[in-house]
VMD Tcl script that builds the backbone (N, CA, C; Angstrom):
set m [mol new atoms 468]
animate dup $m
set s [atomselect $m all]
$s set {name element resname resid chain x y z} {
  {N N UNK 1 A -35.435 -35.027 17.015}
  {CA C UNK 1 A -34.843 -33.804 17.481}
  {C C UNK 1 A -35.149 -33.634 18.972}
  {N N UNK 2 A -34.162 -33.449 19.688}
  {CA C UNK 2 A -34.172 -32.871 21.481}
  {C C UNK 2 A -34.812 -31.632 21.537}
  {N N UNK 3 A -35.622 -31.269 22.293}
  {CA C UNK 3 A -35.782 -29.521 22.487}
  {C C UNK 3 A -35.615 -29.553 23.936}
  {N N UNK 4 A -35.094 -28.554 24.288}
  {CA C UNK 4 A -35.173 -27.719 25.412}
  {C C UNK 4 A -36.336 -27.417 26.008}
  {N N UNK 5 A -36.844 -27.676 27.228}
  {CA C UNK 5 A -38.061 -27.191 27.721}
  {C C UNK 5 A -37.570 -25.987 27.891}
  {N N UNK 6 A -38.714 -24.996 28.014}
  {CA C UNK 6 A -38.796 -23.569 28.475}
  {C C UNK 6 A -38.785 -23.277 29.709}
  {N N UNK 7 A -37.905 -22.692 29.957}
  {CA C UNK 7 A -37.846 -22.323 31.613}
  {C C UNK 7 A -39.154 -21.482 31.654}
  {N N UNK 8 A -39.763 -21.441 32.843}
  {CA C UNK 8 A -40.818 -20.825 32.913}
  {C C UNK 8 A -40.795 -19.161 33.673}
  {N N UNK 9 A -41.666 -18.647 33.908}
  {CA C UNK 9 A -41.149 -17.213 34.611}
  {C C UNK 9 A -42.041 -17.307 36.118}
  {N N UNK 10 A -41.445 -16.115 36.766}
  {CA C UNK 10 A -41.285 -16.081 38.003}
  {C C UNK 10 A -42.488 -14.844 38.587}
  {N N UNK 11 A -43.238 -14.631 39.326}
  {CA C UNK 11 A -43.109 -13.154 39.938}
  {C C UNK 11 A -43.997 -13.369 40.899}
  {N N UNK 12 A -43.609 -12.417 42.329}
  {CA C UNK 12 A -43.716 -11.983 43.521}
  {C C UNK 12 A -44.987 -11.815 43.995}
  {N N UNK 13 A -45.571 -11.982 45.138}
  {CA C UNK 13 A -46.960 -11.619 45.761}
  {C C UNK 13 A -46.584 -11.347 46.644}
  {N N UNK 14 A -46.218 -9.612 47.169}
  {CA C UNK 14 A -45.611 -9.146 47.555}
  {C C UNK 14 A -46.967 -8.079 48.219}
  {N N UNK 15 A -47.515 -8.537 49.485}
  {CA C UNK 15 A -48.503 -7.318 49.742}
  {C C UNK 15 A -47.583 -6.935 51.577}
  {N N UNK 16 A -48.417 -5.565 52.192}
  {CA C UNK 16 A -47.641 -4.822 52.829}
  {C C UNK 16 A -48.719 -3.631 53.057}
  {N N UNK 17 A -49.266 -3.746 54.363}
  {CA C UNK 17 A -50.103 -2.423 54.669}
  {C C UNK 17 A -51.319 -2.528 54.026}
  {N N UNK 18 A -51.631 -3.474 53.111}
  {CA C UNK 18 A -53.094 -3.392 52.479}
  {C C UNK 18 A -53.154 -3.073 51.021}
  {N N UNK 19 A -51.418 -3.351 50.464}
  {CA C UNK 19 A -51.200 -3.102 48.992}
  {C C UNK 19 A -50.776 -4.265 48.774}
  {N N UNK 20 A -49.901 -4.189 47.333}
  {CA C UNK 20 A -49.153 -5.074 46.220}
  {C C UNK 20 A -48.619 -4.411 45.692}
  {N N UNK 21 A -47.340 -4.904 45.618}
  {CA C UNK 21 A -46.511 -4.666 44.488}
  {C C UNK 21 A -46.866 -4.931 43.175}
  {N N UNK 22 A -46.631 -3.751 42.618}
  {CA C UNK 22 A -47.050 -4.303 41.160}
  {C C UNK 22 A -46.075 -3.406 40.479}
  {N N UNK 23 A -46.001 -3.941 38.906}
  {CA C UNK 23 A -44.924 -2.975 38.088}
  {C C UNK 23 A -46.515 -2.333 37.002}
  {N N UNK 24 A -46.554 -1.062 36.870}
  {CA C UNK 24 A -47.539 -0.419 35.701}
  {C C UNK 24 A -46.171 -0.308 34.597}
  {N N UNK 25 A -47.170 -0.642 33.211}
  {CA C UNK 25 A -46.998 -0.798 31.899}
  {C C UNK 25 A -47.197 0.307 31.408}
  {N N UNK 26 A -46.980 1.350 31.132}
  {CA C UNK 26 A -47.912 2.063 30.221}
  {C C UNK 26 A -47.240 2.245 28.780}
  {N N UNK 27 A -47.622 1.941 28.075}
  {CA C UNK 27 A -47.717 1.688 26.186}
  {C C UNK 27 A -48.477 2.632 25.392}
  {N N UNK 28 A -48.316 3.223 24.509}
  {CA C UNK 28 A -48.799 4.510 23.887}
  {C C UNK 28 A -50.176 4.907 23.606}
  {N N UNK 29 A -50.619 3.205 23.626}
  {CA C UNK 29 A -51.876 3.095 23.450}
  {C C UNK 29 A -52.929 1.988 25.090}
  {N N UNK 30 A -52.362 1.727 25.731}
  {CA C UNK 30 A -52.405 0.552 26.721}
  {C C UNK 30 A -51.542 1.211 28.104}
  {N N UNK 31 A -52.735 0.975 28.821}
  {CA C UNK 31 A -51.861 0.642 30.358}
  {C C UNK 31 A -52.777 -0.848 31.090}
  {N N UNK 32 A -51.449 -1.413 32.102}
  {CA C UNK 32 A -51.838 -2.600 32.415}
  {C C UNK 32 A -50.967 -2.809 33.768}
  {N N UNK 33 A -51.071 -3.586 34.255}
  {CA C UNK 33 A -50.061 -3.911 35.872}
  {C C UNK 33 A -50.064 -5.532 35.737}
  {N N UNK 34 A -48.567 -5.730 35.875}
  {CA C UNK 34 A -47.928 -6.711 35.999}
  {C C UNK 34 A -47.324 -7.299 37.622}
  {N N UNK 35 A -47.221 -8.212 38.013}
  {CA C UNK 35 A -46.432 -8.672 39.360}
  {C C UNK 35 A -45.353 -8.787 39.013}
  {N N UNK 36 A -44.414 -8.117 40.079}
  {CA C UNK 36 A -43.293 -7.965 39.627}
  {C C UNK 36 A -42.369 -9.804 39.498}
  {N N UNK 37 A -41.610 -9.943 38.351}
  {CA C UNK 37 A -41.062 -10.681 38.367}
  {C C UNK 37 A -40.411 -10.843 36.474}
  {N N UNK 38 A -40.065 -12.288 36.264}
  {CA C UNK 38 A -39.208 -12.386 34.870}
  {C C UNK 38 A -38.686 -13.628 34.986}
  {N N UNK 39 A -37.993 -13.873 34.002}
  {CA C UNK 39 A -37.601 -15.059 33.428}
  {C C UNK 39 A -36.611 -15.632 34.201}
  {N N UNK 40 A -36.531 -17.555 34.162}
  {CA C UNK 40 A -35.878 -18.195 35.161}
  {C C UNK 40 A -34.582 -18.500 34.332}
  {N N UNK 41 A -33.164 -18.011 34.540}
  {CA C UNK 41 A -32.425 -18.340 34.254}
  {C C UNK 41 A -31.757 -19.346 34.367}
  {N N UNK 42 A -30.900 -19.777 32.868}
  {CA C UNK 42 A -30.094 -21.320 33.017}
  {C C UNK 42 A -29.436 -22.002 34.583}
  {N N UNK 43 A -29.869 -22.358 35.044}
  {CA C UNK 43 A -29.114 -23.157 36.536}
  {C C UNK 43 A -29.789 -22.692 37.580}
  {N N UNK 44 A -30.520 -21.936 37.255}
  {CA C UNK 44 A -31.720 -20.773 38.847}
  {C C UNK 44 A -32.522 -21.771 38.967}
  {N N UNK 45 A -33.027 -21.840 40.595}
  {CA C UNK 45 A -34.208 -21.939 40.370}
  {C C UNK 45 A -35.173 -21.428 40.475}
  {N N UNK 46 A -36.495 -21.757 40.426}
  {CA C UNK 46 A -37.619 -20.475 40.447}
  {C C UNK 46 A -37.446 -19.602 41.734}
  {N N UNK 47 A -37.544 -20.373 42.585}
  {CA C UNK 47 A -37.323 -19.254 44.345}
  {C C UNK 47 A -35.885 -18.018 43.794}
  {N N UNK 48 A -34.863 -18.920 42.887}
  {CA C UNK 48 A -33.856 -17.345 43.588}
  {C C UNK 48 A -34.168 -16.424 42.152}
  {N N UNK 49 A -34.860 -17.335 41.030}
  {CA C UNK 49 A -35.055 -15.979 39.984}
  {C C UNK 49 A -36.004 -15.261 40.836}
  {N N UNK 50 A -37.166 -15.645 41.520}
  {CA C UNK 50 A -38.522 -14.513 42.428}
  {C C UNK 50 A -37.624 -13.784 42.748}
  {N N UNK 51 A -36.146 -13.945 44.116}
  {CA C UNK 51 A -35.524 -13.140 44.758}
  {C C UNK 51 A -35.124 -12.161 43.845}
  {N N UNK 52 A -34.121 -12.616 42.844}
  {CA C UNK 52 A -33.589 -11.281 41.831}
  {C C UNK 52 A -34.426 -10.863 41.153}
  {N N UNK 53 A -35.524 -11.236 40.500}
  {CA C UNK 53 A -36.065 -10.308 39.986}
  {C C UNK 53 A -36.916 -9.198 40.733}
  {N N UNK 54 A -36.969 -9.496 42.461}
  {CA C UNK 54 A -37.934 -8.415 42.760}
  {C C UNK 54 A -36.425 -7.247 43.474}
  {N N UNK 55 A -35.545 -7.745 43.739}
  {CA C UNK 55 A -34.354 -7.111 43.427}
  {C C UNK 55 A -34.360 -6.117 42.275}
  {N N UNK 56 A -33.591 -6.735 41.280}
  {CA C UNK 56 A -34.016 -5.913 39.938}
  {C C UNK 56 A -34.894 -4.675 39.633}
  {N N UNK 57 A -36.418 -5.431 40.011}
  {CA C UNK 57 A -37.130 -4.535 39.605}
  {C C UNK 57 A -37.849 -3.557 40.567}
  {N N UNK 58 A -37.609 -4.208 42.557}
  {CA C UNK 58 A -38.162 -2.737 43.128}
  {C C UNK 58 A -37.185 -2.728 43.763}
  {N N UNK 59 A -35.826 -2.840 43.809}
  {CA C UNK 59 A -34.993 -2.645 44.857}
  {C C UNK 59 A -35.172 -3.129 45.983}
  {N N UNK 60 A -35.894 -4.107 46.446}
  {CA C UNK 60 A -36.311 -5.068 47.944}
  {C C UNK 60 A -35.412 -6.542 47.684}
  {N N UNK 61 A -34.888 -6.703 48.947}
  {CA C UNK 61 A -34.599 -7.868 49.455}
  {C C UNK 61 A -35.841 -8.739 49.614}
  {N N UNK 62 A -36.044 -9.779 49.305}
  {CA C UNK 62 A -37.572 -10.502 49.958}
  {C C UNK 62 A -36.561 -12.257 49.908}
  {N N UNK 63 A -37.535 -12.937 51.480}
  {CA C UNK 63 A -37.641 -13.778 51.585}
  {C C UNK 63 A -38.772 -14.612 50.623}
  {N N UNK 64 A -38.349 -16.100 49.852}
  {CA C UNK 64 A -39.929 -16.543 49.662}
  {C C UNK 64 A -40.322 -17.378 50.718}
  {N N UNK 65 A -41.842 -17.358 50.611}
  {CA C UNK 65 A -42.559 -17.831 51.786}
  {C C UNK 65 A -43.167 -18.953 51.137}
  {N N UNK 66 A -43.991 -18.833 50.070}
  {CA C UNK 66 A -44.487 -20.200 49.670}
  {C C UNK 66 A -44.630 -20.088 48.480}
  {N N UNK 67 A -45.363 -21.001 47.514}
  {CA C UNK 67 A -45.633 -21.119 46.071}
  {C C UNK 67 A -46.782 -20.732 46.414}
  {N N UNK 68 A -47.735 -20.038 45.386}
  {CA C UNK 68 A -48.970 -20.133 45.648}
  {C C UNK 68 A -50.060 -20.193 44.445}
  {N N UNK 69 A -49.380 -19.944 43.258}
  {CA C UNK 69 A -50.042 -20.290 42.056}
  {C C UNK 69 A -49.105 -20.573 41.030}
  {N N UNK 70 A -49.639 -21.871 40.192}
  {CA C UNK 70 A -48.939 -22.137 38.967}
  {C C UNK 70 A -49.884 -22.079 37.784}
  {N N UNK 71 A -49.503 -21.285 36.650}
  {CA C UNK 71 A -50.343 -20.396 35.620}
  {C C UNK 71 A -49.971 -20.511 34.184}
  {N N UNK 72 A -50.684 -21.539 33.602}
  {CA C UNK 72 A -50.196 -21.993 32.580}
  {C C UNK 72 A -50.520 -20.734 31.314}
  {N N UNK 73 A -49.486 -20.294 30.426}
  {CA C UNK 73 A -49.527 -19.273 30.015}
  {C C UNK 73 A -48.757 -19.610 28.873}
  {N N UNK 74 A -49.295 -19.667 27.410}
  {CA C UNK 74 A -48.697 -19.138 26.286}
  {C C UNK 74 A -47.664 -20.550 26.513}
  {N N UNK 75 A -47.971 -22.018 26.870}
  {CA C UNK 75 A -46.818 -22.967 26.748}
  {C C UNK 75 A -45.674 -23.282 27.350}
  {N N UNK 76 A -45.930 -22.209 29.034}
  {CA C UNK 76 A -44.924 -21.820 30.237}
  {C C UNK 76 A -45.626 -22.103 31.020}
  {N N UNK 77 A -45.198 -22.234 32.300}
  {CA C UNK 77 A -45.698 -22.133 33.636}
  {C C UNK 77 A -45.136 -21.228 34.270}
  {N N UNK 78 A -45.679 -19.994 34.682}
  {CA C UNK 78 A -45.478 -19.397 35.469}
  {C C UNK 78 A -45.832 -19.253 37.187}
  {N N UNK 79 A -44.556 -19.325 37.598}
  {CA C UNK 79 A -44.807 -19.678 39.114}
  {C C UNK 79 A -44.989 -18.539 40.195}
  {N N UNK 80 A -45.932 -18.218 40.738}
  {CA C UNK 80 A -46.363 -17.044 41.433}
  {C C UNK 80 A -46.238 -16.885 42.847}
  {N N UNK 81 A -45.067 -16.618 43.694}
  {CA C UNK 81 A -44.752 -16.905 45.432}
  {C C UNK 81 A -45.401 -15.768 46.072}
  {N N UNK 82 A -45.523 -15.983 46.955}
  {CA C UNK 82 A -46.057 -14.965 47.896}
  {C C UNK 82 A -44.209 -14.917 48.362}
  {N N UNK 83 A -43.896 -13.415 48.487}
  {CA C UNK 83 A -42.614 -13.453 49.199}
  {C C UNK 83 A -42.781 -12.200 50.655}
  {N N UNK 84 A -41.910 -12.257 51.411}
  {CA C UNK 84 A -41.816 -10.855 52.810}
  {C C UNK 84 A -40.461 -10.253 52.325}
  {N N UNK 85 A -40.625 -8.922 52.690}
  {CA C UNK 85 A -39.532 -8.341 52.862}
  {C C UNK 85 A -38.574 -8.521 53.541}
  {N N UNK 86 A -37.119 -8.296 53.240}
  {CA C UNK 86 A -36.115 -8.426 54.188}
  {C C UNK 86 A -35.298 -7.386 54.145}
  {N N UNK 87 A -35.369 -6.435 53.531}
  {CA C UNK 87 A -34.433 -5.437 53.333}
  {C C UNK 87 A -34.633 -4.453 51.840}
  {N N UNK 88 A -33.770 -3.679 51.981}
  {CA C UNK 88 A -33.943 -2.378 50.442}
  {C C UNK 88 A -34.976 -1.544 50.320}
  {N N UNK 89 A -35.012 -1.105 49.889}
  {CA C UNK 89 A -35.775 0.382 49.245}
  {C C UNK 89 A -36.293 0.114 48.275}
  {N N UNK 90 A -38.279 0.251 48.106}
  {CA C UNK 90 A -38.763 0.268 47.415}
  {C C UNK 90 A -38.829 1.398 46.419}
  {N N UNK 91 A -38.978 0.760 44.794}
  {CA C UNK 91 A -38.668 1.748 44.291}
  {C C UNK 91 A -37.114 2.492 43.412}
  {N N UNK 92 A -36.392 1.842 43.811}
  {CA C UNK 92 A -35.241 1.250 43.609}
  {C C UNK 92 A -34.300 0.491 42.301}
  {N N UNK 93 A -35.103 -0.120 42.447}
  {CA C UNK 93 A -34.582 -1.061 41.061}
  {C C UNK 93 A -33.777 -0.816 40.115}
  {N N UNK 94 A -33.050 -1.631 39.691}
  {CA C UNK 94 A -32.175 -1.371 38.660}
  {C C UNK 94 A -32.346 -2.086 37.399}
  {N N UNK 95 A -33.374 -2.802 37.488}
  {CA C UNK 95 A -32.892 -3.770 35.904}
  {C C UNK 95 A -33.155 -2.961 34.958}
  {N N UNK 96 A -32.790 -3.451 33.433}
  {CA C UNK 96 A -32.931 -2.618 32.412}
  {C C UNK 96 A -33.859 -1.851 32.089}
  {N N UNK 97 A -35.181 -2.629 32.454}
  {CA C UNK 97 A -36.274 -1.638 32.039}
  {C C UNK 97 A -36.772 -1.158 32.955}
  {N N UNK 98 A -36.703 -0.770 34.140}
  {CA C UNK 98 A -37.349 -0.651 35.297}
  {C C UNK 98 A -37.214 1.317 35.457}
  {N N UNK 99 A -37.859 1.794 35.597}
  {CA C UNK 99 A -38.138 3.260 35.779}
  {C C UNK 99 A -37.748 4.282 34.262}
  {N N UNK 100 A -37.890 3.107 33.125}
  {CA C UNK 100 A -37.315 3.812 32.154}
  {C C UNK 100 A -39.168 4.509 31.462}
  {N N UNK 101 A -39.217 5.586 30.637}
  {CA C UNK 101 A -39.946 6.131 29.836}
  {C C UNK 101 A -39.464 6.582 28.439}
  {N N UNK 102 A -40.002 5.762 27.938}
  {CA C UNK 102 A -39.831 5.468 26.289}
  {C C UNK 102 A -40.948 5.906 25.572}
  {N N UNK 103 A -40.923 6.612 24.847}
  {CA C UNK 103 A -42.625 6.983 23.943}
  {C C UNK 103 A -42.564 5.981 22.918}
  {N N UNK 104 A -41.721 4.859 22.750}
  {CA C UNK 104 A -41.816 3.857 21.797}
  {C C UNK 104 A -42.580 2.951 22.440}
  {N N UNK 105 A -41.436 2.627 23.734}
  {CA C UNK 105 A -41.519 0.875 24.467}
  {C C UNK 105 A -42.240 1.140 25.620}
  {N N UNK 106 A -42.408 2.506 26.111}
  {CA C UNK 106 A -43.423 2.742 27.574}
  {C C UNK 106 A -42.296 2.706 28.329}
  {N N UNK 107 A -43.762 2.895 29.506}
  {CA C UNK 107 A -42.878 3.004 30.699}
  {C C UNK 107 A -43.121 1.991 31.422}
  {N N UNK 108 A -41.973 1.325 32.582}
  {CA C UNK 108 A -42.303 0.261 33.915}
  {C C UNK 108 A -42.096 1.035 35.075}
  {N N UNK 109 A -42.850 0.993 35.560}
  {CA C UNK 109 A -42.605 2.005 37.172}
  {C C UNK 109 A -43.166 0.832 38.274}
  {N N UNK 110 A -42.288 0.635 39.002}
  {CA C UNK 110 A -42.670 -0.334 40.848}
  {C C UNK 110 A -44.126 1.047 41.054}
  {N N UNK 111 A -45.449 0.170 41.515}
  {CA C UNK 111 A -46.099 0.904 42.295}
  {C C UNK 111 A -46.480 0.035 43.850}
  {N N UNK 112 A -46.981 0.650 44.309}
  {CA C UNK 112 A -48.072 -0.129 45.534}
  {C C UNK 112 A -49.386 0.632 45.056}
  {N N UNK 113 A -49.917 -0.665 45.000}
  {CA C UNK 113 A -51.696 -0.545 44.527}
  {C C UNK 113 A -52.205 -0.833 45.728}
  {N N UNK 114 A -53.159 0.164 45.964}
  {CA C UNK 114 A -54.207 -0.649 47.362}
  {C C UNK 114 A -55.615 -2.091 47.109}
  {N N UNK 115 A -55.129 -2.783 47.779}
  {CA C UNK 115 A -56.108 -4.327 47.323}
  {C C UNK 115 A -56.905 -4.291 46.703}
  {N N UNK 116 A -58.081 -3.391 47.479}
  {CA C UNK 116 A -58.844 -2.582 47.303}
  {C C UNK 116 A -59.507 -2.302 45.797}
  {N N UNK 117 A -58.528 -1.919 44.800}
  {CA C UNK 117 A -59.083 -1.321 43.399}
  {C C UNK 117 A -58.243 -2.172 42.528}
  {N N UNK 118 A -57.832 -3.291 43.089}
  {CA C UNK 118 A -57.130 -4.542 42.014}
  {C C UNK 118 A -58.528 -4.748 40.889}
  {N N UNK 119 A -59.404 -5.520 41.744}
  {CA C UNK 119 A -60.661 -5.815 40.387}
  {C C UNK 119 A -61.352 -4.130 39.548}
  {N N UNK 120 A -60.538 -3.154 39.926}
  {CA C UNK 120 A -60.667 -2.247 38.866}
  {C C UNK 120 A -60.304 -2.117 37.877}
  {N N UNK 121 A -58.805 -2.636 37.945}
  {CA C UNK 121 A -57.544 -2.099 37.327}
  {C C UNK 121 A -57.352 -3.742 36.355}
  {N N UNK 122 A -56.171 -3.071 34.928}
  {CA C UNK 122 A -55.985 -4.277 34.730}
  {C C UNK 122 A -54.769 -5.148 34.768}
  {N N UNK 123 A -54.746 -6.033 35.763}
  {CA C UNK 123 A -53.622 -6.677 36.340}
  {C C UNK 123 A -53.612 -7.822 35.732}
  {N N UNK 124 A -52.706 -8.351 35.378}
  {CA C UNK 124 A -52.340 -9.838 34.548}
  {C C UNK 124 A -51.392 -10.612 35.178}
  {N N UNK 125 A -51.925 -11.696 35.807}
  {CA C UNK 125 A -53.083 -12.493 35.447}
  {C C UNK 125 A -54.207 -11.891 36.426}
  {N N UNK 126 A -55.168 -12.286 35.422}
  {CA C UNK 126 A -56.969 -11.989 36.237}
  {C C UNK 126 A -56.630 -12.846 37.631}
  {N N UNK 127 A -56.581 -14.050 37.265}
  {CA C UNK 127 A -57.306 -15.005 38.450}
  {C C UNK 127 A -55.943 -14.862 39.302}
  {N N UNK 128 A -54.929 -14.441 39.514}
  {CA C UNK 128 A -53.783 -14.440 40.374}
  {C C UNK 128 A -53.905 -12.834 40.955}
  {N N UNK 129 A -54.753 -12.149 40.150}
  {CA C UNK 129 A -54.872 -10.951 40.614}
  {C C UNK 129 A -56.127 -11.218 41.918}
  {N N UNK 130 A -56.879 -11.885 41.292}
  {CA C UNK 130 A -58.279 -12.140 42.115}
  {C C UNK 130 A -57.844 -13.073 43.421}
  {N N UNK 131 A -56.205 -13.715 43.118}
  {CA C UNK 131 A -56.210 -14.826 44.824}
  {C C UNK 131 A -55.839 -13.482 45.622}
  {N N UNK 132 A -55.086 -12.518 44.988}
  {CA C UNK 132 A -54.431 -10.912 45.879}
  {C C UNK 132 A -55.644 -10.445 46.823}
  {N N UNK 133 A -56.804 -10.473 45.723}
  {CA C UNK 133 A -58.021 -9.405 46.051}
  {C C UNK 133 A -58.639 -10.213 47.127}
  {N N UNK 134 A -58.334 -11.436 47.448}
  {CA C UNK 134 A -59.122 -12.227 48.415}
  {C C UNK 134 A -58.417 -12.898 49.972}
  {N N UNK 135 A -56.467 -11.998 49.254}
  {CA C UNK 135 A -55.857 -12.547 50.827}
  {C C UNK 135 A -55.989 -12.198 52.005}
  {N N UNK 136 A -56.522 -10.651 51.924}
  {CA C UNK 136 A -56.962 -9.998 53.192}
  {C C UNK 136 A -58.406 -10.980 53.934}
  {N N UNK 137 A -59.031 -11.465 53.254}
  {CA C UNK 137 A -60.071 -12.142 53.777}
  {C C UNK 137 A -60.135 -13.887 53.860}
  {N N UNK 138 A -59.048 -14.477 53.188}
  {CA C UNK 138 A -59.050 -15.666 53.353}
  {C C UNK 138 A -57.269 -16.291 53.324}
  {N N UNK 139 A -56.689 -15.261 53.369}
  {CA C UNK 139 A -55.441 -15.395 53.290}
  {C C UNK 139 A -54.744 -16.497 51.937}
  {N N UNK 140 A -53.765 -16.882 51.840}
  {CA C UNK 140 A -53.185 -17.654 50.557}
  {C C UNK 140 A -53.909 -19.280 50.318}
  {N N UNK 141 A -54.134 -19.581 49.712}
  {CA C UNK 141 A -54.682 -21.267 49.450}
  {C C UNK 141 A -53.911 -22.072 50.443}
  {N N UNK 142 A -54.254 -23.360 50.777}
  {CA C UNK 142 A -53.675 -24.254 51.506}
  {C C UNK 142 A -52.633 -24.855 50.430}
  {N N UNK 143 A -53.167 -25.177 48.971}
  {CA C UNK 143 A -52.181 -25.661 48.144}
  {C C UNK 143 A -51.731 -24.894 46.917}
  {N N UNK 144 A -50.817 -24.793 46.130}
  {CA C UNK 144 A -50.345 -24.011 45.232}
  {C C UNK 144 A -52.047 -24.018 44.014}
  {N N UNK 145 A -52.357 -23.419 43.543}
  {CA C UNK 145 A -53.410 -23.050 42.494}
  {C C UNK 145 A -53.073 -23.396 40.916}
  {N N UNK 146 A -53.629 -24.276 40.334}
  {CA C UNK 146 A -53.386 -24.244 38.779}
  {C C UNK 146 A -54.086 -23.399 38.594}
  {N N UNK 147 A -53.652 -22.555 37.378}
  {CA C UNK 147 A -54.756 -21.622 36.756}
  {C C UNK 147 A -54.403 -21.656 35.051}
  {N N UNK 148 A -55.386 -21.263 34.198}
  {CA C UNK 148 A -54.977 -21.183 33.243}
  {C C UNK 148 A -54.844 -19.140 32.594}
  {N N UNK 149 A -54.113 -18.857 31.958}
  {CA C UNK 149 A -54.253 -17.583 31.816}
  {C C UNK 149 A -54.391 -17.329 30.020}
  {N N UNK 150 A -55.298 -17.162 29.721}
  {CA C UNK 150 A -55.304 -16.800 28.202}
  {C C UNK 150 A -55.006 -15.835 27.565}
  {N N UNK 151 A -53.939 -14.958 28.556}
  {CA C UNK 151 A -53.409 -13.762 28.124}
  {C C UNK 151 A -54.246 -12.497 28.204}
  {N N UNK 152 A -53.472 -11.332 28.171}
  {CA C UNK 152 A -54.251 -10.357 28.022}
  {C C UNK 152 A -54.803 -9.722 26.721}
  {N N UNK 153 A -56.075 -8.978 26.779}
  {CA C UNK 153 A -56.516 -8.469 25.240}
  {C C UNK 153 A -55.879 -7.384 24.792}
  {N N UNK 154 A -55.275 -6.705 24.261}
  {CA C UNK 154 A -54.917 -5.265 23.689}
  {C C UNK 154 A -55.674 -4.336 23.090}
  {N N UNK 155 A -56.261 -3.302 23.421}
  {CA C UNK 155 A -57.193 -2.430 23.741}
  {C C UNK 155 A -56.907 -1.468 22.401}
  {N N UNK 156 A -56.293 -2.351 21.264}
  {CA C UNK 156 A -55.823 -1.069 20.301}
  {C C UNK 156 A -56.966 -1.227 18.778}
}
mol reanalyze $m
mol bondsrecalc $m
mol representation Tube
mol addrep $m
């Protein structure tokens, strides 16, 4: 039998003034912060799913600038760019789930987190959260980062 590899997913390292973009989760029982991004569609490649999905989900135009972590996750690789702005309004977004509040499915809201209280908060992935918490002082890796991510725990 042939299988299909899994396209892997995408999302943004998107800092600005001494923040990050991040999307908050909040779940009835759970809150958590995600980098904004999503799944690589049939014929995309990873750079223009990063572009649309930070489209999508904060309303920004962004250039990507580099790769900077690859994060093996649940049998995917997820590819993590540092991208710059080029245009749009944060905050914005249109994709399906993006500014919606559901008392079932939660809510996704675009925030800017300050660097600052990343190792407070819980951002997924840890160790892609932790290259964020360390760009102000050593800026992005010289080479893209394997990491492994064992998912997050659920607090229920």
């Amino acid at each position: 039998m042939i299988t299909t590899p899994r396209l892997g997913r995408v999302a943004a390292l998107l800092v600005k003034d001494g923040a990050v973009a991040l999307v908050e989760r909040q779940l009835p029982d759970e809150l958590y912060y995600l980098f904004p991004g999503g799944a690589v569609e049939a014929g995309e490649t990873p750079e223009a799913a990063v572009v649309r999905e930070v489209h999508e989900e904060l309303g920004l135009v962004v250039t990507v600038d580099r790769l900077v972590a690859e994060v093996a996750h649940r049998g995917q690789v997820q590819y993590y760019y540092a991208v710059t702005i080029s245009g749009g309004t944060f905050g914005t977004g249109r994709g399906a789930e993006i500014g919606t509040v559901d008392p079932e499915h939660g809510s996704y809201l675009a925030r800017w987190i300050p660097i600052g209280v990343l190792a407070s908060l819980p951002v997924h992935p840890k160790g892609v959260a932790g290259l964020v918490a360390a760009f102000p002082r050593r800026g992005w890796p010289a080479r893209p980062l394997r990491l492994e991510d064992p998912g997050r725990q659920q607090s229920r």
